[in-house]
Structures are given as C-alpha cells and as structure tokens.
C-alpha positions in Angstrom: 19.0 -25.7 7.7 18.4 -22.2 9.4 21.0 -20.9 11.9 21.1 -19.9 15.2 20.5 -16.2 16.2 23.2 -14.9 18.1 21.5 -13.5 21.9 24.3 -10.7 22.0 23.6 -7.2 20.7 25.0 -6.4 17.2 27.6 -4.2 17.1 25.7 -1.8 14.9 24.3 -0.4 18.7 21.5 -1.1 21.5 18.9 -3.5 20.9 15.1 -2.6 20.2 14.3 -5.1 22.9 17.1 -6.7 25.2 15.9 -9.7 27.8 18.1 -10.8 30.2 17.5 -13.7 32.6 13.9 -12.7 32.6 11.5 -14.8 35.0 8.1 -14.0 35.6 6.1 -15.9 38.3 2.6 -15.0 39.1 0.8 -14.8 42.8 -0.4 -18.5 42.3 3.0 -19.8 41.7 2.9 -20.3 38.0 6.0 -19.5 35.8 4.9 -18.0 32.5 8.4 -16.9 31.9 11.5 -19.0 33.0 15.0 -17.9 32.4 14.8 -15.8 29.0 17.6 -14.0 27.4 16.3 -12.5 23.8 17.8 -9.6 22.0 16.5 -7.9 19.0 18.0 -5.4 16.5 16.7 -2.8 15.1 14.9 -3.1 12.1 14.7 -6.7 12.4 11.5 -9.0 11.8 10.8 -11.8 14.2 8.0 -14.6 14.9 7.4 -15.6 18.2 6.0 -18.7 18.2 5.1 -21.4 20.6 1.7 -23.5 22.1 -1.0 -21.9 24.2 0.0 -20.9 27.5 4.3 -20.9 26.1 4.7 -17.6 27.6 4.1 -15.4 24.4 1.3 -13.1 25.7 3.5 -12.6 29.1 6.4 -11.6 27.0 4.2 -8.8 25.5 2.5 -7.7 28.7 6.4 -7.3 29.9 7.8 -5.1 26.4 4.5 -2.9 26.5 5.2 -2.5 30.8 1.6 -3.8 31.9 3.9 -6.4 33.7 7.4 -6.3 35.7 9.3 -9.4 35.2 10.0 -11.4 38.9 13.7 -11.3 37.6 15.8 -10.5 35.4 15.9 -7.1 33.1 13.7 -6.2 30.7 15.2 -3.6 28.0 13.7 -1.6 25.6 16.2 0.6 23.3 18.4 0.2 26.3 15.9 1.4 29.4 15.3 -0.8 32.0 11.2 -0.5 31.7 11.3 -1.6 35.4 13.3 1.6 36.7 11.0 3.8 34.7 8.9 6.2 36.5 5.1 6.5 36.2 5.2 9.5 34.4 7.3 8.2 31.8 5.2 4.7 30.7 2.9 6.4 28.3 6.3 8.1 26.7 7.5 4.5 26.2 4.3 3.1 25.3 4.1 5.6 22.4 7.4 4.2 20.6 5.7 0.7 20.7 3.0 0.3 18.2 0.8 -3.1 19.3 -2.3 -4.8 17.5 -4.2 -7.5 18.4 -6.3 -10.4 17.2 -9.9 -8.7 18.3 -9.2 -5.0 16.4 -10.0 -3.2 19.5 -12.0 -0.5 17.2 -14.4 2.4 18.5 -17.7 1.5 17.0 -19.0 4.7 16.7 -16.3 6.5 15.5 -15.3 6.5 11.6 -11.9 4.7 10.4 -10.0 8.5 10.4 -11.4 9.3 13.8 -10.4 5.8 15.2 -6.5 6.6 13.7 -6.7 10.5 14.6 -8.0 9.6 18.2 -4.7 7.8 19.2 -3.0 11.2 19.0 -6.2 12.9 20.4 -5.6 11.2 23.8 -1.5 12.0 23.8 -2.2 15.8 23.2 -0.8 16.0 19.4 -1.4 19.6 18.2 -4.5 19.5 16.4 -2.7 20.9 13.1 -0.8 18.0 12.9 -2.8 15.3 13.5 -5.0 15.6 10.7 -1.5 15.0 8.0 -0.6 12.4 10.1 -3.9 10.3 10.0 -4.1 10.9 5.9 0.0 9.8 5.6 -0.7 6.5 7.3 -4.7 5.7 5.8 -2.8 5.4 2.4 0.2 3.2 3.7 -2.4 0.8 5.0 -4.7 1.0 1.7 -7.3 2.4 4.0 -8.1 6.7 1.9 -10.9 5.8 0.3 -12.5 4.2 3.7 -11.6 7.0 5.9 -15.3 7.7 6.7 -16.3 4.6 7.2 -17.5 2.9 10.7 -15.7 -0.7 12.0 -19.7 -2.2 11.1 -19.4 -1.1 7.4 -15.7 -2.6 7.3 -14.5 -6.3 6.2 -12.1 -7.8 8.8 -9.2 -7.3 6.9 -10.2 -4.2 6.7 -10.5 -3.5 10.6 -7.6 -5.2 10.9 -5.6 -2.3 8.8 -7.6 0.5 10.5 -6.0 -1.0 13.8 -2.5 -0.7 11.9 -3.0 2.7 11.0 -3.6 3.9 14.3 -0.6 1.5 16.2 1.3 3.1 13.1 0.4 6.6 13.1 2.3 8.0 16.0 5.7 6.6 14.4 6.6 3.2 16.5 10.1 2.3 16.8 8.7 -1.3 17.5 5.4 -2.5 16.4 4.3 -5.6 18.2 1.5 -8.1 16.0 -0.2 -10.5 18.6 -1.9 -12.8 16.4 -2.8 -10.0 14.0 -4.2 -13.1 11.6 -6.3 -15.1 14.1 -9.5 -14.1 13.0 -8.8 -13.7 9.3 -8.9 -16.6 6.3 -5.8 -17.2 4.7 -6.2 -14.6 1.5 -6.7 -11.5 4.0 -4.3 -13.1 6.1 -1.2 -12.9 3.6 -2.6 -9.1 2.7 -1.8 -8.0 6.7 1.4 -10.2 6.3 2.1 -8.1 3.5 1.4 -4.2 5.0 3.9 -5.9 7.8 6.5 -6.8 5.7 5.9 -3.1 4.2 6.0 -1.3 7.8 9.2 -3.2 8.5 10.6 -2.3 5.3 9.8 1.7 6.5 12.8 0.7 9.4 10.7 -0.1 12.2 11.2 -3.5 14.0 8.4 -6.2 14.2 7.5 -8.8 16.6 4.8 -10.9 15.8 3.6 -13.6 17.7 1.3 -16.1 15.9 0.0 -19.8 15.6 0.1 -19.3 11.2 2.4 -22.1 10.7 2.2 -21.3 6.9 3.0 -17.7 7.1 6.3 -18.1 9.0 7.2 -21.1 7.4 6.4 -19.4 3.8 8.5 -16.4 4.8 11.8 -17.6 6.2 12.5 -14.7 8.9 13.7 -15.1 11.9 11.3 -17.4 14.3 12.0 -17.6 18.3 10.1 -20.3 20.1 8.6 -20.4 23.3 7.8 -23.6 25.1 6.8 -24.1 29.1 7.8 -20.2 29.4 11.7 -20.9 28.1 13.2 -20.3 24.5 13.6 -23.4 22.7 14.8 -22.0 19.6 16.3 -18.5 17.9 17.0 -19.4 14.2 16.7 -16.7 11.2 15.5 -18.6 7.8 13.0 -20.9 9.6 10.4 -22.7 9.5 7.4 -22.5 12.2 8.4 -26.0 13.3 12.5 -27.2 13.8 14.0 -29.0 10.9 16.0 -31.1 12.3 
C-alpha cells in the first residue's frame, strides 16, 4: 500500500517547488488548475501523472513562468515567480532544466554545438563552456557523438542530446514532460535510467508522463492530476491507486 506524501515542507529547509492554493483560469473560462497545494523537496523524484487535459502541461507552463497562476502562489526554492521582475526570469529559468517529448534540436548544428549553444545564448565565458559541454556529453553517453547532427541520431539518442543541454548549465530542478512519448519501451527505460542517474547527482526531478509501466516499475513518488485538482500524492506507487 504506498503512503501519502505529506504537502508541508520538510524540515530539512525550503522546497524546490512549493504550490499553494494555486488556480489557474484561462480568458475563456476554463480551469486547468483548481485549488493545488504541492510541495517538493530537494532532491526528490516525482511522477506527475493524470489524463489529457488533467492540468499537467499548465502546471509546467506555471514552474518554468510562461504562466502566472489566477491565484494562489507559485514557489520555486522559496521565490514567489509572480513577484519576480522581468529581468530576473531567465536567471530562474537557468536553475530549471526542462525537456520535452519533440527534442526541440537545431538541425543544422552538431550534438556539441546544440549542448554548447545553451550557454552561448546566456553569455558563458567562452573558456568555460567548452568543459562544460564535454562534462555532461559523457554523463548522457553522448562523447563519441559529439559531431554528429539530430538527422544522423537515433531518437534515443536526440532525446539525450536534449538532456545534455537542459543539464549542462547545472539545474537545481530538471523538469521531464513526457520525455518517453515518442520512444519504444527499450530506449524508453535507457532515458528512465540517465534520470534516475541525474537525480542521483542531487538535482530534483519532475516528470510528467502517460508510461504507466515506468512509474509503476519504479515505485517513486507519483502525484495525480485529474480535472485540474490533485487526486493523489503517494511515494511507492503505482501509476494507477491501489486501493
């Protein structure tokens, strides 16, 4: 039987991500979010799961900022990302490392320029970015690809070269929104596994999928969305209740 999660922050400090009352209602009247409190240590590993249209994608818009909630706070390492100024979003952005289901790769440029290019754009010195981009190609597996284009890449492989560069500027919280969508189960398990491996490295991961094998196979902690409210917050779970 998995337990609850307690909502509260540990007493070990501030949460990575802290949601409080959060509601968020869009111009046509639709409520993606209703009502959510959510709280997550660092270091901790969570699935978000739910159906389409639960409120998962909102949730993400709202931790990465591309959002405001309609109420209700949204923290991350104990800032209220609503009372942030403009100048400081990209700061914020840079401690969240986020991949997606579609890779999100530059086609023309080679696997190391694709990692190097997201410290290009935040003005890294250009002595250090080169160390940086070799570091993380071998966490994700990805050294002896380094001059390779997306085209001449498997999509297990793409999928690591978009690791490496969510990873290579140090996140504090790396976000996975259905990093396996696209994937068959083998290469599906191998990104579960560099996961498992970043989070191991201390930083805290959120991953919101549909793999009912994968989180049920696992036993971490799973948080379920359903009509925009949290049905569920249990560590050892399954990807459905066992009741």
């Amino acid at each position: 039987m998995a337990k609850s999660h307690p909502t509260d922050p540990t007493a070990d400090g501030t949460p990575v991500i802290a949601l409080r009352g959060v509601t968020k209602t869009y111009a046509n009247g639709k409520s993606a979010l209703r009502d959510v409190n959510l709280s997550v240590p660092e270091g901790d590993f969570v699935f978000l799961v739910g159906p389409s249209g639960a409120g998962k994608s909102t949730l993400i818009r709202l931790l990465i900022r591309e959002e405001l909630a309609t109420r209700g706070k949204v923290m991350l390492e104990g800032r209220d990302l609503a009372r942030l100024k403009r100048r400081d979003v990209p700061k914020i952005r840079r401690r969240i490392g986020i991949v997606f289901q579609d890779f999100k790769l530059l086609p023309n440029k080679s696997v190391r320029d694709n990692v190097a290019f997201a410290l290009e754009v935040t003005g890294t010195p250009r002595a250090s970015i080169k160390p940086a981009v070799e570091r993380v190609l071998r966490v994700v597996g990805l050294a002896g690809q380094a001059d390779q284009r997306p085209s001449e890449l498997s999509g297990g492989e793409q999928q690591r070269t978009a690791i490496a560069r969510a990873l290579v500027h140090d996140p504090h919280l790396f976000i996975a929104d259905e990093p396996t969508g696209n994937l068959d189960p083998l290469i599906s398990w191998e990104i579960i596994q560099l996961l498992l491996r970043i989070n191991e490295m201390g930083v805290t991961v959120l991953m919101a999928t549909h793999n009912a094998d994968v989180v049920t196979a696992l036993r971490k902690r799973v948080v379920g969305l359903e009509d925009g409210r949290v049905v569920r917050d249990e560590t050892g779970a399954a990807y459905h209740r066992e009741d």
